[in-house]
N, C-alpha and C positions, 0 to 999 in steps of 0.2 A: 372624587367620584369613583364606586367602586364598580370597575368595570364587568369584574366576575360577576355581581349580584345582578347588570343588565344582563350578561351574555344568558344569563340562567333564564330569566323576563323570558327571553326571544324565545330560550329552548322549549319552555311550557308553552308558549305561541303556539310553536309549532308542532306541538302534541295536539294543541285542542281542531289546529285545523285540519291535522292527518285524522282526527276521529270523526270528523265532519266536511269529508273533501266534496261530499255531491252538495252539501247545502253550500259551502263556498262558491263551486263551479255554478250553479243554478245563480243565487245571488251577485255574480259577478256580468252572469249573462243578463240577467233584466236590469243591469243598469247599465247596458253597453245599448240594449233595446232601447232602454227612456231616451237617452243619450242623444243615440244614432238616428231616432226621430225627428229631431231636430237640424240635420245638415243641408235640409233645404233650406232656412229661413238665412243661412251667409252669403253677401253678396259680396263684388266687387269693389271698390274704390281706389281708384287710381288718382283721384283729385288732389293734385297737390295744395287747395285751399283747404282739405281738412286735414292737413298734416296737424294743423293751428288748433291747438285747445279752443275750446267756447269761450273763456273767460281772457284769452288773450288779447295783448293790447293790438297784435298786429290784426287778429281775423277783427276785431271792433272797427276799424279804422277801414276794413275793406267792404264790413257791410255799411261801414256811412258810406264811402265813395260809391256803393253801390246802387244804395237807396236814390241820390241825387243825379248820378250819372249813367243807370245802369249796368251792365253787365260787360265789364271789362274783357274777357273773354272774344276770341273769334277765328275763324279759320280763313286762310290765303291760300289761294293757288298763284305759283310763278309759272308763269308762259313765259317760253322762250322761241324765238323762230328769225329765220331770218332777218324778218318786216314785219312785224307787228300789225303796221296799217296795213297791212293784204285785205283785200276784199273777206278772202277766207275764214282769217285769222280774227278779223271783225264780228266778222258772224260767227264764229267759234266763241269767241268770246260773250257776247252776248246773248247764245243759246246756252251756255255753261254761268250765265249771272242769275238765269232765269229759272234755269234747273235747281241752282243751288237754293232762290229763294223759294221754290214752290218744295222741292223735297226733304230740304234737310229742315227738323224739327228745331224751335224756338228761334228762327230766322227769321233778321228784321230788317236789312236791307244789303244791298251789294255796293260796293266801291269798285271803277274800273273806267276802262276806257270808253264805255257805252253805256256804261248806266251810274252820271256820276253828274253834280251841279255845274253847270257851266254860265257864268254870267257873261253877259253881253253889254252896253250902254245902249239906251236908244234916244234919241230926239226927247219923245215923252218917259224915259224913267229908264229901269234896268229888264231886262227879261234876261229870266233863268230858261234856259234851252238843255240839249241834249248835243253833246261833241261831236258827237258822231249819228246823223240822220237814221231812220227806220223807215224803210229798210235801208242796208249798207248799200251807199253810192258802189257802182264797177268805175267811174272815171277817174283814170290815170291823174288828170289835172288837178279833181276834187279832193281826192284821197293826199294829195299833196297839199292841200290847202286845208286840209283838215289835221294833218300832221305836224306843219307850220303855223298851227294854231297852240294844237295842244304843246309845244317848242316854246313858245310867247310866254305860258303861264309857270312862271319861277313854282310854282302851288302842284303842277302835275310833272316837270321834266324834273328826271331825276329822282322822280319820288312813287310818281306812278307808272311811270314807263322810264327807260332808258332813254338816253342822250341819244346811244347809236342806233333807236327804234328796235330792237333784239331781243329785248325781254322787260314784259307789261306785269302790274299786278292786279289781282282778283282777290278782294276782299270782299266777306261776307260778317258781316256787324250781327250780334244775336240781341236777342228781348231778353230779360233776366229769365231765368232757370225754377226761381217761386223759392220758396221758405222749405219746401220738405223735398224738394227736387234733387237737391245735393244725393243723398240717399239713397235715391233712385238710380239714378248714374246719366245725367240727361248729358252730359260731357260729351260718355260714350258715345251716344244715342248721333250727338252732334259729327263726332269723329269720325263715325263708322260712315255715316250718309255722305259726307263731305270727300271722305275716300274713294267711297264705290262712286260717286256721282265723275267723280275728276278721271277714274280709272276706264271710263269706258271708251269704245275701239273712236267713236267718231271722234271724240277730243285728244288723239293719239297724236295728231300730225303737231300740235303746238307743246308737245312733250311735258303736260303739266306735273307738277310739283306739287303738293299740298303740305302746308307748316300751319301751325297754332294749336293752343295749350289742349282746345280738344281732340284734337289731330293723333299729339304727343301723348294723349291718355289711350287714345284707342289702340294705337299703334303698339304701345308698351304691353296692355292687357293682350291684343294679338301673339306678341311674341311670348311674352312666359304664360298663357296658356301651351304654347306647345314646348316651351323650355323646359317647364317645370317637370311633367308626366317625365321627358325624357332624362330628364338630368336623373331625381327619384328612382327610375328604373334602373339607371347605372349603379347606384347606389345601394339598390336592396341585391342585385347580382354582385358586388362587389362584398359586401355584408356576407352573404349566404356563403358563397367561395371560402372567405377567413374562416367564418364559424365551421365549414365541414373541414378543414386544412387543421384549423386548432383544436377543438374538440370531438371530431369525429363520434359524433352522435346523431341520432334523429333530432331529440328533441333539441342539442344545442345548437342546432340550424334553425330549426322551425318555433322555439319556446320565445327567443328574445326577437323575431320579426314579427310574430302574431301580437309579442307586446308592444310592439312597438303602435302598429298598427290598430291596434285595441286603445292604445293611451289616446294617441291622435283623432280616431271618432270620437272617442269620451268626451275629450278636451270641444274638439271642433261644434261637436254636438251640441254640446251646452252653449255655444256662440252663437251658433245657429239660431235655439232658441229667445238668445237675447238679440236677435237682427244685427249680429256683427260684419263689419265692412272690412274686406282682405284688402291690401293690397298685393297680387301676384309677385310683384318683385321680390319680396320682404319674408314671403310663407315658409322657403327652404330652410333658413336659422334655427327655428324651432322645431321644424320637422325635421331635420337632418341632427339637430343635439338631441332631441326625443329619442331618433333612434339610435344615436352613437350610446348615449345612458342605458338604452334598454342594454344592447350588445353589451356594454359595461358590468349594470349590474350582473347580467345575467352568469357573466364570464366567472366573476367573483365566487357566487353558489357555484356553479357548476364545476368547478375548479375542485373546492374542498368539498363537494361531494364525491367526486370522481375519486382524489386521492385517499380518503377514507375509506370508501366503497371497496378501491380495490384494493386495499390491505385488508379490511374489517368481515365485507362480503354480506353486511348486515343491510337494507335498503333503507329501511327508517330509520337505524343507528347514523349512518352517513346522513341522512337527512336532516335530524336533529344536529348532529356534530357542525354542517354546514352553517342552519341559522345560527348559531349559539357562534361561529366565531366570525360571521359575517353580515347580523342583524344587525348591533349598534354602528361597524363603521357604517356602512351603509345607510342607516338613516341621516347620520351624520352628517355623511356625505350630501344625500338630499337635501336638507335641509341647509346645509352651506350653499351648497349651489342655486338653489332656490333664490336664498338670500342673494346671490350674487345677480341673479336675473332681475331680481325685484328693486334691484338699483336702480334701472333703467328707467323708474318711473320718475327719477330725480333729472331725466331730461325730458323737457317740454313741448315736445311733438307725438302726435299720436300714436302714429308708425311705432316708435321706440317703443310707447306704450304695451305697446300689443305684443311686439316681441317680449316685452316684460313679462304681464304677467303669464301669457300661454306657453312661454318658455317653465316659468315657474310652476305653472299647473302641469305639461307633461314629466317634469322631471320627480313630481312628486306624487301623480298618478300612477308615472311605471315602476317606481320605489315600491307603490303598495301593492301594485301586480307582481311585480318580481317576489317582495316576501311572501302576498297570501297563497297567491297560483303557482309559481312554478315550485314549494314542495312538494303541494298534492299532485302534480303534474307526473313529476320525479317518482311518486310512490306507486304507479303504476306500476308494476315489472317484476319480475322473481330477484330473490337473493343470491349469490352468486359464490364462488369458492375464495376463501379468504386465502390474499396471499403478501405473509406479515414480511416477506423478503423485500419486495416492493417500497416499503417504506422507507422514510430516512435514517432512522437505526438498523436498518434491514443489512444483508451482504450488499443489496444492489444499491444500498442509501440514498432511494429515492428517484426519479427520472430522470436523464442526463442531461434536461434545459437547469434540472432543479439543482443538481449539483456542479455544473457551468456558473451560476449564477451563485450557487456559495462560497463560492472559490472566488469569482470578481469581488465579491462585498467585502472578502479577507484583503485582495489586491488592493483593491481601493481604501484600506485603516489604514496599510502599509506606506501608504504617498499624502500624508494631509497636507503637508505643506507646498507642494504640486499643485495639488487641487484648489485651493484656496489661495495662492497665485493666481492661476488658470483665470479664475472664479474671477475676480476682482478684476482682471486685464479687460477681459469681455464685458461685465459689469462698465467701463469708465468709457468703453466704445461705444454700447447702446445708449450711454447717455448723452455721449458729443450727438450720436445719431438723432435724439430727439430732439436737437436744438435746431434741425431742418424740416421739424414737420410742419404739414400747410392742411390745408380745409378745400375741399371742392365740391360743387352739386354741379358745377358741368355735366351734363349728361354725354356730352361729345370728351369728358375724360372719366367717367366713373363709366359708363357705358361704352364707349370705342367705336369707330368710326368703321368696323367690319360687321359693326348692327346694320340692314338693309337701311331702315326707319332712320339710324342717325345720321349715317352718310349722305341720305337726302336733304336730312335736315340742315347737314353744315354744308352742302350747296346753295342752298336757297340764301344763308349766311352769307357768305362771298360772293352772291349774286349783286348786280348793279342794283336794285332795288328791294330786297326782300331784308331779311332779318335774323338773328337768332332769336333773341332773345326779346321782352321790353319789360316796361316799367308804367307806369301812371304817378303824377302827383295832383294832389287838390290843393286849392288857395282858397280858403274860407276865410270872407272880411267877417268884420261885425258890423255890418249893416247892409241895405240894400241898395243895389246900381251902383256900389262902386268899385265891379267888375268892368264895367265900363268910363270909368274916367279915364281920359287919353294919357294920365301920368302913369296910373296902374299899367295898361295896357304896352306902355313905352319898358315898365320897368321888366312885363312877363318877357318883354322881347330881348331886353339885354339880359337875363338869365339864360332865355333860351341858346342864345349867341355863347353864350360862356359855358354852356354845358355842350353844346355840338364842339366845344374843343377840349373836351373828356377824351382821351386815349381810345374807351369802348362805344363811344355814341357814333351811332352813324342817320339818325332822324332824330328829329323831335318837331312833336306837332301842336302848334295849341289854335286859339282862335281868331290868333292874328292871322293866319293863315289866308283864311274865312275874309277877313278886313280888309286885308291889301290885295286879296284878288278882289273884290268887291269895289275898293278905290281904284281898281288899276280901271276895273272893265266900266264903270262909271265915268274916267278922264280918258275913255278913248282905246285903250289899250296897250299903250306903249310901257316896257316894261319897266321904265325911269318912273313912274306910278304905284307901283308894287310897292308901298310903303304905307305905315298908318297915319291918317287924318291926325296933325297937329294941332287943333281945337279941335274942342266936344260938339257945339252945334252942328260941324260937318260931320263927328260920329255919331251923333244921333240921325241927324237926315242920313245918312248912308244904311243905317239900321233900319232904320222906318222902310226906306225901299226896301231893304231885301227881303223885312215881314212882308211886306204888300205883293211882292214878285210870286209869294209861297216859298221864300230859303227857307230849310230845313237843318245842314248842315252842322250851322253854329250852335244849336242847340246843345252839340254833345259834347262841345269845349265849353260852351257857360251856361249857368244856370236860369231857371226862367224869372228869378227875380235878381239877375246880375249880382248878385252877391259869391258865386264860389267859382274859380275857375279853374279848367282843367289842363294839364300836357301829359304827352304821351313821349318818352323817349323808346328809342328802338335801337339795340345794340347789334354790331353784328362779332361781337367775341367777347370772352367772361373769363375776370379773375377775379377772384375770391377778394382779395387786398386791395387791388385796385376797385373793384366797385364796392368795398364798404368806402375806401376812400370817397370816393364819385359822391355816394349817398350822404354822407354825413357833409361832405360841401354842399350841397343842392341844399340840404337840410337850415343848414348856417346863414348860406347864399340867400334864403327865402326870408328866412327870418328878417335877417340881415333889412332888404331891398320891401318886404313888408310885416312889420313891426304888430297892423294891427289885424292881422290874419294868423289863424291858425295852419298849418301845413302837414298834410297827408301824404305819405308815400306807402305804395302799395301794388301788385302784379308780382311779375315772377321771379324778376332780380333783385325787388329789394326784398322779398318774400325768402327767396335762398341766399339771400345775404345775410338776413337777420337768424338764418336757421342755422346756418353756421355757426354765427355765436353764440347760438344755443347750445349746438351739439359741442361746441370745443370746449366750453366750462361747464355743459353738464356733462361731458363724459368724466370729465375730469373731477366734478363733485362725485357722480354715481359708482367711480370707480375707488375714489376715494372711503366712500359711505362703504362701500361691497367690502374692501380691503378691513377695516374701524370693524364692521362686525365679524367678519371669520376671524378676526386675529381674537377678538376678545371672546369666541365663542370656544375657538383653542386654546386660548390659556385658561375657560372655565373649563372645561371639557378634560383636560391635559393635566388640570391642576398646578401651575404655576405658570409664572410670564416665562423665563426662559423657553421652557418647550413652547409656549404659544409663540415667539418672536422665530425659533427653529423652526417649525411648522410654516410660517408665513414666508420664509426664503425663495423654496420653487414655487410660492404662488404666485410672488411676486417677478420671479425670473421673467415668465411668458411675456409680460407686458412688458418688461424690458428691451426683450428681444423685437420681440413686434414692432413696437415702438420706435428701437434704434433703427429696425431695418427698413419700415417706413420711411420714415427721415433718410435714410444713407440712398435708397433707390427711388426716392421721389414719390412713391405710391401716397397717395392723398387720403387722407379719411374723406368717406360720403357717409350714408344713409346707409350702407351695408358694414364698411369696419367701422365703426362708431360702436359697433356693438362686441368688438376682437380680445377688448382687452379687461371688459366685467364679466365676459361667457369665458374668458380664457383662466379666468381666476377663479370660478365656477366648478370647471374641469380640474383645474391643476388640483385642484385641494382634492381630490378624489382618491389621489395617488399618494398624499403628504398623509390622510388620515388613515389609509389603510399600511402606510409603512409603517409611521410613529404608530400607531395603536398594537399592531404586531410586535414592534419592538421594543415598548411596555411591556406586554405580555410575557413575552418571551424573557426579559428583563429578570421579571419574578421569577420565571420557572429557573432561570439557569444561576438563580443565588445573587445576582448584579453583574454577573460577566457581560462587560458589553458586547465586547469583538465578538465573542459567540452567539447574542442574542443578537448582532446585527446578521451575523453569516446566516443563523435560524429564520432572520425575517425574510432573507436573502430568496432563500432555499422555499418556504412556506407560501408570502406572497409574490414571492419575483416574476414568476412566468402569469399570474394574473395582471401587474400593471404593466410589461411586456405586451402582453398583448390586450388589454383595454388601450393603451399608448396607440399600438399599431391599426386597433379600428378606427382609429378615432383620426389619427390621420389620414388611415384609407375612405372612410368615411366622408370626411370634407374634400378630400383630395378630388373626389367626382364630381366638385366647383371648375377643376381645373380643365374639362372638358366642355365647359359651355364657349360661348364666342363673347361672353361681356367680362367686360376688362373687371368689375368690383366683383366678380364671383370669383375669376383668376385671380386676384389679390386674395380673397378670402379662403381660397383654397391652401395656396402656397403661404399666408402668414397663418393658417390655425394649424398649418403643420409644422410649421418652424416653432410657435409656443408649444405646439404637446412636446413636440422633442425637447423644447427647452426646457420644461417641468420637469420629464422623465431621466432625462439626465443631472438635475441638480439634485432631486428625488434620490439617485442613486450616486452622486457621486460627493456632494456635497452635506447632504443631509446627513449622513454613515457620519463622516469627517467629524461635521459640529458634533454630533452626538455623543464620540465616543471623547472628545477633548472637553466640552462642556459638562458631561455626565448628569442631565437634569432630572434622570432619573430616583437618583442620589435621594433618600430623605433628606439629609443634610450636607453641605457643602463642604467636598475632598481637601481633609488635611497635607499638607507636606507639601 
C-alpha cells in the first residue's frame, strides 16, 4: 500500500475544505440540528429482563413462565421492631399493605401479617379468615393468642415473620406489566411509589426496609442520574486542565471538548430518534472513550500543526502538512477501534450491544470531525514569523520533550535483550494471573456495600426473613391435573427438601405450602398435620374445600388446569460457581424426579447466572474476533505478516496486563469490565499505528537506517502518544472518584492497560523492529 499516494489523498482533502470552510461549518451545523432533535425520544431501562435478546432462549422461557403464572417480579418491605404483634406495629402494617396496594401502579395484591390467607377447620368445612382481626385487637391476652397462632403455622414462622417476633415481611405481588410496558419503564413506575410509599414519617417507627427487582431498578437509576452528571463533570475539568498544560492554546482546549460533545448529540440524537433505551449504569464507556478519542485525535493534528507552524510560520502550509501526515493513521486508527467496539455485538446481552455499536459510531463520528472541522477551525488566524531554529535539524533540534524522547528510543536499541527478558517475565505472570479469574453480577460486589441502595439491600439479606436475591422454576407435565397427583406433589416436595440444602437457598416456596396448611387447619391444627394428604381423594376434597372457602393463594403455585407447577427459591447470598452449580442440579434433579415434564428456570439468579456465561465466552470470542481483524488489517495495511504480528504485541499487552491483574487481586469481571479488554485493544492500536506508520516513513527518508528512523519516530510522534497515553489515563481515572467498586476497577485497570500499551509501544516495539527489520524489501543477509 503506498502510503505517500494516501498521505497526498488527505493533503488535497484538506485544500478543498480550506476553500469551503463556511459550507463545511454550516453543513456540519444542520446535522448536529437533525440530530440533536432527536434526544428526547431516549429513555431509561434499567430492566435487567431486557439485558436478554428477543430471540433468546432465556427471555422465551420467561415470557412462557409469565403468560401462565404472571408477573414474577415484586417489592418487600422488612419491618423490624421490637414486637411485631404491638398493637401499633399491627396497624402500621396494615395501613402500609393498603397504601401499597391502592398507590403503587400494576399492584395486585399484599402478603403480610394482616392481609394474608388464613385457614381455619370448622365442624361444617374450612373458612379462610384474616390472622389478625379489623380493627387491631389492644388486648394483651388476644394479641398473644394471635401470635401463638401465627407460631403454630410451619407456612408463616420463619418465613413471614420471625421466630423471636422482631422483624415481619410485607410483600406486594404485581399484575403483569402488558407487552409494550417494558419500554415504558413500569418497573420504575413500580420502584419509585414503593419507595416513597415505605419512606414516609408515620411508618418511621417500624424502620422499613424496601428490596425487590423494582426497588433495585429505581434505586440504580436514582443514583447514576446524579453519578453520572458528576463523575462527567470531573472529567471534562480534568480534560480541559491537560489540554491548556500540553498544548497551550485556545482552540486546543476548547476544539476536542466541543468534539467531543458534538459527537455525542450526533450519536445520541439519532437513538433518540429510533426510541433507544439507556441504561445509566453503562452510558460513561462510550462517553468517556468518545471523549478520550476526541482528546486523542485532536492532540495528533494539533501536535504537527503546531510544530510546522512554528518552524514554517505558514497557517495553511502547517495545516496541509498536518492532514497529509496524520489523515491515514488516523483513519486507520478509527476504523481499528471501531472494529474493536463492534466485537461486542459477538456477546449476547443488549447492554453490551449498545456499548458496541455507540462506542463504534462516536469513535468514527469524531474521526470525521476532527479531519473536516478542526482544519478549517485551525485556518482562522494570521501567519506568524517562521522560526527554522526551532526545528529538529535546527541549533535547538527541536523541543526538549522531543529530544528527551530521542535520546530514550536511542537508550532503548541499546538494551534489546533487557527488554525482551523484561517482556517475557511479566508476560508468564499475567498469565498465571489469569488462571484466577472469576465472573460476578453480584451487585453487593460489582457495586459495594458503601452504595446507600445496596447496604440496605444486604441487610434485608441477613435479615431472619427477607432475601437477596430469588429465582422461579416451572414443571410443565404433558397433560392435565397431573399437577395434582399426590406422587407429583410428594416428588415437588423432596426436590424442594434437597434444594433448601443448597449452600445459597434460604426459602423455597411451592404449592405444598398451600396443602399442608390446608390439611393441618382441616385435622384441627396441630402441627404433626402439616404434611401432604397421602391419597388423592383426600387431595381432592381438601382442594374442593379451599375452592368453595374462596382460596386464592394456590393459584400462583399451580395452574388452573393443574398441569404446570411453580417454586420460588430465595437466596440470601450469590456465587457465580456455586449457583451455576445449584442450577444445572435443580435442572438434572427435575428432570431426573419428572421425566414427563418439561422444566423452566427463570428470575434473577438464574438470569445472572446464564449471563455470566455469556459474558465469559463471548468476551472471550468478541475479543478474539477484535484481535483476527486488526491483526489482518495490519499486516494488509503494513504489507506483510511480520509487521502485522509486531504491530499486534502492545495490543495485545493491555489485556494481558488486565487480565493478569484481575486474577492476581480478585477484581471479578461484571457488566462494566467485560468491556476492558476489546475497548483496550481498540485504544492500544492507536499508538502501535501511529508509531509503525512513522517509523515506515521515516524508514524511507533516512535510506533503511533503523536506529535513526526509530530516534525520528521518537522525536516526531513521541510527545503525541505521551500524551494521548496520559489523557486517556486521566480520563478514565475520574471512575476512580465515584463510590462503586466496578467504576473503581474500571478506572485503575484502563489505566494499568494504556500504561501497558505505552510502554511496550516504546520499549518493545523499537527492540522487535530494529532486530526483525520488516521493513527490509527482502530478508537481511549474513
Amino acid at each position: 500500500m503506498r502510503i505517500e499516494r494516501i498521505n497526498l489523498g488527505f493533503r488535497r482533502l484538506t485544500e478543498t475544505l480550506l476553500r469551503r470552510r463556511l459550507w463545511v461549518l454550516l453543513g456540519v451545523g444542520l446535522c448536529l440540528g437533525a440530530t440533536v432533535s432527536g434526544m428526547g425520544g431516549l429513555h431509561t431501562d434499567v430492566d435487567p429482563d431486557n439485558w436478554l435478546l428477543e430471540d433468546d432462549a432465556m427471555r422465551q422461557d420467561l415470557d412462557y413462565f409469565e403468560h401462565i403464572f404472571g408477573n414474577s417480579d415484586y417489592c418487600a418491605v422488612l419491618i423490624e421492631h421490637e414486637n411485631v404483634f404491638s398493637p401499633e406495629v399491627l396497624r402500621g402494617i396494615r395501613t402500609l399493605g393498603h397504601e401499597l396496594e391502592r398507590g403503587v401502579p400494576h399492584a395486585d395484591d399484599v402478603m403480610s401479617l394482616t392481609d394474608l390467607e388464613f385457614m381455619l377447620g370448622r365442624d361444617e368445612g374450612l373458612e379462610i379468615t384474616e390472622l389478625v382481626p379489623d380493627p387491631v385487637p389492644e388486648s394483651a391476652e388476644t394479641l398473644a393468642g394471635i401470635r401463638a397462632l401465627a407460631m403454630s403455622r410451619p407456612s408463616i414462622r420463619d418465613r413471614l415473620v420471625s421466630a423471636d417476633g422482631t422483624q415481619t415481611w410485607v410483600m406486594l405481588r404485581l399484575h403483569g406489566y402488558g407487552d409494550k410496558a417494558r419500554s415504558e419503564g413500569p418497573d420504575l413506575q413500580v420502584g419509585r411509589s414503593c419507595t416513597e410509599i415505605a419512606a414516609q414519617p408515620q411508618y418511621a417507627f417500624m424502620h422499613p426496609r424496601v428490596s425487590g427487582m423494582p426497588v433495585v431498578n429505581f434505586e440504580k437509576k436514582r443514583f447514576f442520574n446524579s453519578e453520572a452528571p458528576r463523575l462527567l463533570g470531573i472529567s471534562l475539568l480534568v480534560s480541559a486542565l491537560i489540554l491548556a498544560v500540553a498544548l497551550r492554546s485556545v482552540w486546543g482546549v476548547v476544539f476536542p471538548l466541543l468534539t467531543a460533545a458534538t459527537a455525542m448529540a450526533m450519536v445520541l440524537g439519532v437513538q433518540g430518534h429510533l426510541q433507544t433505551g439507556i441504561d445509566p449504569a453503562l452510558i460513561f464507556l462510550p462517553l468517556f472513550l468518545g471523549m478520550a478519542v476526541s482528546i486523542g485525535y485532536s492532540i495528533h493534528v494539533i501536535n504537527h500543526f503546531r510544530r510546522h507552524f512554528l518552524v514554517n510560520g505558514g497557517r495553511h502550509a502547517a495545516i496541509l502538512h498536518a492532514l497529509e501526515e496524520t489523515g491515514w493513521p488516523l483513519l486507520f486508527t478509527a476504523l481499528t477501534t471501531a472494529a474493536a467496539m463492534l466485537s461486542f455485538l459477538l456477546i449476547p446481552l443488549q447492554p453490551i450491544h449498545w456499548i458496541g455499536y455507540t462506542a463504534a459510531s462516536l469513535v468514527l463520528v469524531t474521526w470525521a470531525l476532527v479531519v473536516l472541522v478542526l482544519p478549517v477551525l485551525l485556518s482562522f488566524g494570521r501567519d506568524r514569523t517562521p522560526q527554522p531554529d526551532a526545528g529538529p535539524g535546527g541549533r535547538s533540534n527541536g523541543r526538549p520533550l522531543e529530544r528527551l524522547l530521542g535520546a530514550f528510543g536511542t537508550w532503548v536499541l541499546r538494551r534489546p535483550r533487557t527488554v525482551l527478558a523484561l517482556f517475557v517475565l511479566l508476560t508468564l505472570v499475567c498469565v498465571a494471573g489469569l488462571s484466577q479469574f472469576r465472573v460476578s453480577f453480584d451487585y453487593r460486589v460489582t457495586m459495594g456495600l458503601q452504595v446507600p441502595y445496596i447496604e440496605r439491600l444486604n441487610h434485608v439479606a441477613n435479615s431472619q426473613v427477607g432475601s437477596l436475591y430469588s429465582y422461579d422454576m416451572a414443571i410443565a407435565f404433558d397433560a392435565p391435573d397431573k399437577a395434582r397427583e399426590p406422587a407429583n406433589l410428594a416428588k415437588l416436595d423432596q426436590l424442594r427438601e434437597e434444594i433448601l440444602d443448597f449452600p445459597l437457598t434460604k426459602q423455597v416456596t411451592t404449592v405444598n405450602q398451600v396443602v399442608k396448611d390446608l390439611h393441618q387447619a382441616v385435622l384441627g391444627g396441630d402441627v404433626a398435620d402439616y404434611r401432604l394428604p397421602e391419597d388423592r381423594p383426600l387431595l381432592a376434597q381438601l382442594l374442593l374445600l379451599y375452592e368453595n372457602a374462596g382460596g386464592t393463594e394456590a393459584s400462583r403455585w399451580v395452574d388452573y388446569d393443574y398441569q404446570r407447577l411453580r417454586m420460588m427459591i430465595e437466596i440470601d447470598d450469590y456465587d457465580s460457581e456455586e449457583a451455576e452449580r445449584e442450577l444445572e442440579r435443580i435442572r438434572a434433579r427435575a428432570a431426573e424426579l419428572f421425566p414427563d415434564a418439561e422444566v423452566y428456570l427463570i428470575g434473577s439468579v438464574a438470569q445472572y447466572t446464564y449471563m455470566m456465561h455469556q459474558v465469559t465466552w463471548g468476551q472471550l470470542g468478541s475479543f478474539m474476533v477484535a484481535l483476527l481483524i486488526i491483526g489482518v488489517l495490519m499486516m494488509v495495511v503494513f504489507g506483510g505478516v511480520r509487521i502485522g504480528l509486531i504491530a499486534m504485541i502492545p495490543n495485545v499487552a493491555p489485556a494481558l496486563a488486565v487480565g493478569g491483574a484481575m486474577g492476581w487481586s480478585g477484581i471479578p469481571m461484571d457488566i462494566m469490565t467485560v468491556t476492558i479488554m476489546p475497548m483496550l485493544l481498540g485504544l492500544a492500536v492507536d499508538d502501535s499505528i501511529h508509531f509503525i506508520a512513522h517509523a515506515r516513513l521515516e524508514h524511507r527518508r533516512t535510506g533503511g537506517d533503523y536506529a535513526e528512523s526509530i530516534r525520528r519516530t521518537f522525536t516526531s510522534v513521541g510527545v503525541a502518544l505521551v500524551l494521548t497515553s496520559v489523557v486517556l489515563v486521566l480520563n478514565f481515572s475520574v471512575y476512580l472518584a465515584s463510590t462503586v467498586n466496578m467504576f473503581i476497577h474500571m478506572g485503575a485497570l484502563v489505566a494499568l492497560g494504556i500504561g501497558a500499551a505505552l510502554l511496550t509501544d516504546f520499549f518493545v516495539t523499537p527492540v522487535l523492529l530494529e532486530r526483525l527489520r520488516p521493513f527490509d524489501p527482502r530478508p537481511r543477509r549474513g
